[in-house]
C-alpha positions in Angstrom: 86.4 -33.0 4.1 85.3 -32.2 7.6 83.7 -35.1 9.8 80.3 -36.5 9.1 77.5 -36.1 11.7 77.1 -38.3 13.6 73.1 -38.9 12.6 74.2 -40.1 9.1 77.1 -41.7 9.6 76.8 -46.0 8.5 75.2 -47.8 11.4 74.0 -45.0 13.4 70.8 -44.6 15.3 69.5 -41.3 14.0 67.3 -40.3 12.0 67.3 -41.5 8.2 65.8 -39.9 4.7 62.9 -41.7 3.9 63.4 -43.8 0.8 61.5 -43.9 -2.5 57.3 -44.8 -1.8 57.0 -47.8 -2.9 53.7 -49.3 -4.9 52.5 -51.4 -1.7 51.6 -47.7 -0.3 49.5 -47.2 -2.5 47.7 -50.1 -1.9 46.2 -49.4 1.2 42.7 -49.0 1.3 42.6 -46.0 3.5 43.9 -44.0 1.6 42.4 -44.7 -1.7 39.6 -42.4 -2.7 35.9 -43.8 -2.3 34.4 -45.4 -5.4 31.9 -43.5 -7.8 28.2 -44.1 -7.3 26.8 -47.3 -9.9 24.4 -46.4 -12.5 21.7 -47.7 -11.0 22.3 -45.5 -7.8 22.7 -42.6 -9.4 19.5 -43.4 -11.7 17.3 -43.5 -8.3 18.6 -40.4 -7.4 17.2 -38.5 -10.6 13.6 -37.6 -9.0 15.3 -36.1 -5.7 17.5 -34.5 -8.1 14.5 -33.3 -10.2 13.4 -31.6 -6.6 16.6 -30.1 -5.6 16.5 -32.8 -2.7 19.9 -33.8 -3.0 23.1 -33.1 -1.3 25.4 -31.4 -2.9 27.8 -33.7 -3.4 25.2 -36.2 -4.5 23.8 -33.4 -6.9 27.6 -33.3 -8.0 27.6 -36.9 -9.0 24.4 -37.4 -10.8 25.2 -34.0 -13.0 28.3 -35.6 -14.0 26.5 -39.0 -14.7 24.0 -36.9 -16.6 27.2 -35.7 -19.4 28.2 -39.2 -19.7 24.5 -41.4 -19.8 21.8 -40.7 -22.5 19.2 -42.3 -21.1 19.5 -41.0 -18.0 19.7 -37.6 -19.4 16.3 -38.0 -21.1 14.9 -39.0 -18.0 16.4 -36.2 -15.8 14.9 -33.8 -18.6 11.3 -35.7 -18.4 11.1 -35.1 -14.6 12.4 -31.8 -14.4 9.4 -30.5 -16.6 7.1 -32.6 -14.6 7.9 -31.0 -11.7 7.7 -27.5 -13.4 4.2 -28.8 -13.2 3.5 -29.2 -10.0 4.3 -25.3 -9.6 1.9 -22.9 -10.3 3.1 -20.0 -12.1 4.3 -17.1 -10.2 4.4 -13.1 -11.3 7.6 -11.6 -11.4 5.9 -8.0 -10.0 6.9 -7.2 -6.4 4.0 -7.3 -4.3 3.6 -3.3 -4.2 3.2 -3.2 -0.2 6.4 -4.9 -0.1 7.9 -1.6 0.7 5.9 -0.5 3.3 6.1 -3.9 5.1 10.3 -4.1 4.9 10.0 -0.3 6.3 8.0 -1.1 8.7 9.6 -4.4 9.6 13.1 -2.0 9.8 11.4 0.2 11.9 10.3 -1.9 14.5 13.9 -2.9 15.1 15.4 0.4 15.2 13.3 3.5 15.0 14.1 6.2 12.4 16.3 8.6 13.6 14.5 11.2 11.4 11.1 9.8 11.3 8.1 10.7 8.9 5.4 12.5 10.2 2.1 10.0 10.2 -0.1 12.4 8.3 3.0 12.1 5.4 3.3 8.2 5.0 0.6 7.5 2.8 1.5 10.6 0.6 5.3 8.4 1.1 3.2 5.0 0.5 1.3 6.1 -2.5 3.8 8.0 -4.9 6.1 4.9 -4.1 3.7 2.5 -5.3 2.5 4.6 -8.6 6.6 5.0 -9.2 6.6 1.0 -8.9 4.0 0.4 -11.6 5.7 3.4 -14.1 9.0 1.2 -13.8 7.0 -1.5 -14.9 5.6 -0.5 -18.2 6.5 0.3 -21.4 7.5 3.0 -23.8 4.5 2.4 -25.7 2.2 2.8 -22.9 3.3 6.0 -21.6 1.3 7.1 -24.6 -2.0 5.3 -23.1 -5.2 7.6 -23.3 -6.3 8.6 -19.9 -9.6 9.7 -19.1 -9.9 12.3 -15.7 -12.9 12.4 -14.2 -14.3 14.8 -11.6 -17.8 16.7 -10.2 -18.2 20.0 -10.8 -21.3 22.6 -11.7 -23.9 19.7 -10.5 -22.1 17.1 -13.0 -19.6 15.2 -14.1 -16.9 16.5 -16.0 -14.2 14.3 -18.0 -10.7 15.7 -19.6 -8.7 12.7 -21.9 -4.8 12.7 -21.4 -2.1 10.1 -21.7 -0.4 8.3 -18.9 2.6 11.0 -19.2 -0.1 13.7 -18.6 -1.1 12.4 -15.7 2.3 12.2 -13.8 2.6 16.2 -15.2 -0.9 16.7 -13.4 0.4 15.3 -10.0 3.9 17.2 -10.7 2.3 20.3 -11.0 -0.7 20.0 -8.2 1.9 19.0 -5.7 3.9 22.1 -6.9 1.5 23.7 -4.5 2.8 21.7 -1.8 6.4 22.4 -2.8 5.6 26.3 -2.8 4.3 26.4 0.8 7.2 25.1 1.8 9.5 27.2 -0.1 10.6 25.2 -2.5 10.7 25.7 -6.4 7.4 25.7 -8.3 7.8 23.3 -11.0 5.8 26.0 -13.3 7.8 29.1 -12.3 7.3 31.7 -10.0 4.3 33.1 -11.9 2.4 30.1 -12.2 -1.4 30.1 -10.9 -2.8 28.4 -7.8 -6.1 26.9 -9.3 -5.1 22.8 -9.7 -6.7 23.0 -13.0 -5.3 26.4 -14.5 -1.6 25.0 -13.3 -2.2 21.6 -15.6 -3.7 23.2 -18.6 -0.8 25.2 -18.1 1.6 22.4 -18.0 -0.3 20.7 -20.6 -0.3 23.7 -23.2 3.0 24.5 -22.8 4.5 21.2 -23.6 6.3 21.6 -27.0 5.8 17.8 -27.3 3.6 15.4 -25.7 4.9 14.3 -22.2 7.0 10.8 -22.2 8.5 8.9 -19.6 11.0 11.8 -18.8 8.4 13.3 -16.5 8.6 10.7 -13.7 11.8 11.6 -13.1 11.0 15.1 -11.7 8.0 14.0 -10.4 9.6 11.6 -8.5 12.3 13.7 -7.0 9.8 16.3 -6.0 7.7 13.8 -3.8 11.2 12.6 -2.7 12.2 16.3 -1.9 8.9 17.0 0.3 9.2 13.6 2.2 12.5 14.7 3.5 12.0 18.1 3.9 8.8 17.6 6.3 10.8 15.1 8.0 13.4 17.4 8.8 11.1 20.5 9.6 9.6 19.9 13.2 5.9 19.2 14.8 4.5 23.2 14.0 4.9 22.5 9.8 2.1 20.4 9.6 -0.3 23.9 10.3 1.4 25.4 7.6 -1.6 26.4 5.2 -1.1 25.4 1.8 -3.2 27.8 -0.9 -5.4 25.9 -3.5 -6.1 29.2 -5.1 -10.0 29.2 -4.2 -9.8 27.3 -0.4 -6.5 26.3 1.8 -5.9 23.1 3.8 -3.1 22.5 6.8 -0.3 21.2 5.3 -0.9 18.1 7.2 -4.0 17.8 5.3 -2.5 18.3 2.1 -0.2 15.6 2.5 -3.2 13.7 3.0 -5.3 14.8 0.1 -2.4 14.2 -2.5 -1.9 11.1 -1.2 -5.4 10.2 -1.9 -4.8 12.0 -5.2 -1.7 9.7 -6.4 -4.0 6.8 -5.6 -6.7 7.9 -7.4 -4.8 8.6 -10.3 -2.8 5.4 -10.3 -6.0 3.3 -10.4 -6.7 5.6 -13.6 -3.4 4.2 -15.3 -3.4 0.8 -13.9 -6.8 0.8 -15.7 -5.7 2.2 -18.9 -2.7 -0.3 -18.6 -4.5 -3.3 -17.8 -2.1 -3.8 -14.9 -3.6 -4.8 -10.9 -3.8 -2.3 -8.5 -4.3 -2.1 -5.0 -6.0 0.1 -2.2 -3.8 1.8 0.2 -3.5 -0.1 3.7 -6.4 0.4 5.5 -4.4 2.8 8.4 -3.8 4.8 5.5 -6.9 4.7 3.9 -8.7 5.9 7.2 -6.7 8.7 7.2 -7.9 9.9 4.0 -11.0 9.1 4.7 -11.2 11.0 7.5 -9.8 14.1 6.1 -12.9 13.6 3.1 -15.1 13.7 6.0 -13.7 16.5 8.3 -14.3 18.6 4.8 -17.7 17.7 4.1 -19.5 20.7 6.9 -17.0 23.1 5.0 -18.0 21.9 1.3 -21.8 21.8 2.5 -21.2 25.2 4.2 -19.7 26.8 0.3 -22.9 24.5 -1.3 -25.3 26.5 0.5 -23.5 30.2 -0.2 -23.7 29.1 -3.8 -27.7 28.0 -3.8 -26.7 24.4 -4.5 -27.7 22.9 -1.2 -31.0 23.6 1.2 -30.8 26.5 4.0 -29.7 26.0 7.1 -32.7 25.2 9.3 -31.3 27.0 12.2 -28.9 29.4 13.4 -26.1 28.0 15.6 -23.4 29.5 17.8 -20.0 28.2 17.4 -19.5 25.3 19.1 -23.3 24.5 20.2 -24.7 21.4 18.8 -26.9 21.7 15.4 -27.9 19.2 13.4 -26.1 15.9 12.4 -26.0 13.7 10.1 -24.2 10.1 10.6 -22.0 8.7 8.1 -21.0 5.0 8.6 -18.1 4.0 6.0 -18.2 0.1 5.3 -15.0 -2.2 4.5 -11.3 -1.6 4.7 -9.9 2.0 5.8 -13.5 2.7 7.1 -15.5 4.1 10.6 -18.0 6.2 11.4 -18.4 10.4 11.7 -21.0 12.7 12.6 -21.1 15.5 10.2 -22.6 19.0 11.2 -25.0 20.2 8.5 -25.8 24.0 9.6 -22.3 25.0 10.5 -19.2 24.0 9.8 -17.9 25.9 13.9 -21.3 23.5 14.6 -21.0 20.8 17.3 -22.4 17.2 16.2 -25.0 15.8 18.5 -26.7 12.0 18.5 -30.0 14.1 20.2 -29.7 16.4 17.1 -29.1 13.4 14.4 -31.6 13.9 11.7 -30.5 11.0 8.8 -27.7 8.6 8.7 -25.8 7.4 5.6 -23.9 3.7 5.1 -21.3 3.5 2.0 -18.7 0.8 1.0 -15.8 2.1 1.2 -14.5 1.5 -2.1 -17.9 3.7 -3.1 -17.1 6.5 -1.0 -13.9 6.9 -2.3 -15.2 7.1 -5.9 -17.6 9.5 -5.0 -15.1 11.8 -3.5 -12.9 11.7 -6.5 -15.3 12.5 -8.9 -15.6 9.0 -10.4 -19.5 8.3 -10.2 -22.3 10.6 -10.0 -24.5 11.0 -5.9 -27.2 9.6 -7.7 -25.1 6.7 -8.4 -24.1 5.7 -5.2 -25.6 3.2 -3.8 -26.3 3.5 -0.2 -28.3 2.4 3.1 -29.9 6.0 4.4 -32.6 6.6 6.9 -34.1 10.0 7.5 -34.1 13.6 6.3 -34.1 13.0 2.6 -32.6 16.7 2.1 -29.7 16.0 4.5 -29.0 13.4 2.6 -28.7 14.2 -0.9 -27.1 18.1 0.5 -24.1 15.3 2.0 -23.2 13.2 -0.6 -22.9 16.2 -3.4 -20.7 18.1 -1.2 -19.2 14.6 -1.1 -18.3 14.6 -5.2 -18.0 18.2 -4.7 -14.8 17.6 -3.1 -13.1 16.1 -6.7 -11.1 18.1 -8.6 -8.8 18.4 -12.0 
């Protein structure tokens, strides 16, 4: 056996291996662990508990108290439903401008590298909201009968789907977006332009009544134009887009589907007993001012027809005829001159001959077909003729 360190040899100064701990150790208060809360503490902590008031390690201790104590279990449970009380109830539905305030939120921070064009945000807006409300309901309710209204021949016309049929309506009218664009028809390549003929088309050829299935393509069509306007530069928004009997700017198409979608969605919220919204109001003026920038043009095809009064005079393009002044009330809203002997007319205040006032929320329903001109109720002054002329080419804007 070799020699022993010298740090263990007997009597030496080194260091030495602890012995045994002995129960005196563990006797020191220091290190003994804090004693649990008494009943009656942990009883006076029940209504901060009942409130989520507590800390957590005080939340710790009165749940375990709560496994161990009756009483105080039966009083925890009383308070917890008495402050369930103080609560009003709440919906579970996402407010449906959530989206657009997140978005635009985001975007304030850090602008879109790929931006969508303004005129194409409340199309963007609109079919995000309707798609919100579809994910809501039921089975059962795609079913729903629908009733579409519009104006056309001097009166009102109706035509009774389902919920389903409507999304198959909007697919197939926006179709005609998709087609100026380049993009497939969702009819085929021989489908017809009319926005009525395409939906009895779509309707008709249905070998079963629409279901749910049809948001899906709808959806991933609105999707599809979103992006692809995004991506296509300033010049796409001139892009005419055929209606089979007029055209509008692609800009302005974007503009009236968007009002469209809305329209429509109020139609199924209706028929689903479920609240809907107006658009924001940015949005809403722009479709409001896209109703309005139509109204000479509708007049204009009123008068070719014999449904509206003569022009009183002849006016060059671009010289001021007369006006009419339309004042929109409420959210969305503004004011417009609108020239009543020629749509290349120039307004004029010298040249005003009657002025209109509308709620908003009436004007809208007039342009989509919903009540009848001689509904509407209205402040007017002036040229009685000017008047009535306006607000039929006003419902004569509605269409299937």
């Amino acid at each position: 056996m070799g020699p022993v360190p010298h740090g263990l040899r007997p009597g030496a100064g080194g260091p030495r291996i602890p012995g045994p701990r002995g129960a005196a150790d563990d006797l020191d208060p220091s290190l003994a662990p804090p004693p649990p809360p008494s009943h009656g503490v942990l009883k006076s902590l029940l209504g901060a508990w009942a409130l989520a008031a507590c800390s957590a390690e005080e939340t710790q201790a009165v749940e375990d108290h709560l496994t161990e104590c009756a009483p105080c279990a039966e009083e925890a449970l009383r308070l917890r439903d008495a402050v369930a009380l103080l609560h009003p109830e709440e919906s579970l539905d996402l407010d449906p401008l959530l989206r657009s305030r997140v978005l635009e939120g985001c975007l304030g921070r850090r602008p879109a590298r790929i931006p969508v064009p303004t005129w194409a945000a409340p199309y963007d807006a609109e079919t995000a909201r309707l798609d919100a409300l579809l994910r809501d309901i039921g089975d059962a309710e795609w079913h729903a009968p629908v009733r579409l209204k519009w104006f056309e021949e001097e009166r009102g016309r109706s035509r009774k789907t389902t919920v389903a049929g409507v999304i198959g309506h909007l697919l197939t009218v926006d179709g005609l977006v998709a087609t100026a664009l380049g993009l497939d028809d969702p009819l085929g390549a021989d489908a017809p332009k009319d926005p009525a003929d395409r939906t009895e088309r779509y309707w008709e050829s249905a070998a079963r009544p629409a279901t749910r299935r049809v948001r899906e393509p709808w959806r991933e069509q609105g999707h599809t134009l979103v992006r692809t306007v995004s991506f296509a530069g300033r010049g796409v928004a001139e892009l005419g887009v055929s209606y089979g009997s007029f055209a509008l700017p692609l800009g302005d198409a974007f503009l009236e589907r968007a009002f469209e979608c809305w329209v429509h969605a109020g139609d199924i919220a209706d028929a689903v007993d479920y609240p809907y919204e107006p658009p924001s109001g940015a949005h809403l003026h722009q479709m409001l001012d896209l109703a309005a920038r139509l109204l000479p043009g509708a007049l204009a095809k009123r008068r070719r027809e014999g449904l509206a009064g003569p022009a009183r005079r002849l006016v060059a393009a671009g010289a001021p005829g007369r006006t009419l002044h339309l004042e929109i009330e409420g959210l969305g809203g503004g004011t417009w001159d609108i020239a009543l002997d020629s749509p290349a007319a120039a307004t004029s205040e010298e040249h005003t001959v009657a002025s209109i006032a509308l709620d908003g929320d009436e004007f809208c329903r007039l342009a989509a077909g919903h009540i009848s001109p001689e509904e509407a109720a209205l402040g007017q002054h002036g040229d009685r003729e000017a008047i009535r002329d306006v607000l039929f080419a006003t419902a004569s804007l509605s269409h299937l």
